[in-house]
C-alpha positions, 0 to 999 in steps of 0.5 A: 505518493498515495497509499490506500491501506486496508487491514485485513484478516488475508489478502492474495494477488493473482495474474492469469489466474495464479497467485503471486502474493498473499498474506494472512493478517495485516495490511493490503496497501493500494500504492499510487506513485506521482511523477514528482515523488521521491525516495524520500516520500517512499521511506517516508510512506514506509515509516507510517505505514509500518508504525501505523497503530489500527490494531486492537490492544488488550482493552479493544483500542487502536493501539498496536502497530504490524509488529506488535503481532508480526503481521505482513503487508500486500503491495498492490501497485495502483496507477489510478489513485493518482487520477485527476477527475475535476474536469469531465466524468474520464479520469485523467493520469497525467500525474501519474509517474511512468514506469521508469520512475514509479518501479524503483519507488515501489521497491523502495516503499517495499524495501523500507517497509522491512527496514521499518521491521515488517518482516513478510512485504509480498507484492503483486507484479506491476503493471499487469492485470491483477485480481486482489482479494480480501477480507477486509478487518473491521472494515479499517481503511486509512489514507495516507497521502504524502502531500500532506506531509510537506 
């Protein structure tokens, strides 16, 4: 699993125009899910994400984590982290998981976000044509890719 996760002051999903997830302060996670993942990735990416600490302490430093100011996370299904682009200028997804594997896994990552304590998970709908938006805080983005956790 691939998970682009930026910090944001708010973020919203919408499709045809309406909106069908949004926070206000916390994490938009960009999740691309690969064909050999696992729900043990998926717990996994949930564990980090949650106790990632990108948050300014008292002094000004990263130190505090999502729950430390009760802040929410943005789910965005995303396919294409998961393009292979070695070879020619058109990505190729062929490691990307179809949609029989990657949904249980994308519910799994949000399901054990709230057991990692992120009381608010919203998400967008997968496999539709979404617009995100959002301010991005700092800008901080961290990329979190489970292959390197092996």
């Amino acid at each position: 699993m691939k998970a682009v996760i930026q910090r944001v002051k708010y973020a919203n999903v919408k499709v045809d125009g309406e909106i069908i997830g949004a926070i206000d302060g916390g994490f938009l996670v960009l999740l691309g899910v690969e064909e050999t993942d696992t729900e043990k990735e998926a717990e996994l990416l949930a564990r980090k994400t949650a106790n990632l600490r990108i948050f300014d302490d008292e002094e000004g430093k990263m130190n505090k984590s999502l729950g430390d100011f009760g802040y929410s996370v943005l789910v965005i299904s995303q396919f294409t982290l998961i393009a292979d682009c070695k070879k020619g200028n058109r990505p190729s997804f062929i490691r990307a998981a179809k949609p029989d594997t990657a949904i249980p896994l994308y519910e799994a990552y949000m399901e054990a976000l709230k057991e990692n304590g992120v009381e608010k998970v919203e998400s967008g709908e997968f496999g539709a044509d979404m617009k995100v938006e959002l301010l991005n805080d700092g800008p901080v983005t961290i990329i979190f890719d489970t292959d390197e956790w092996k």
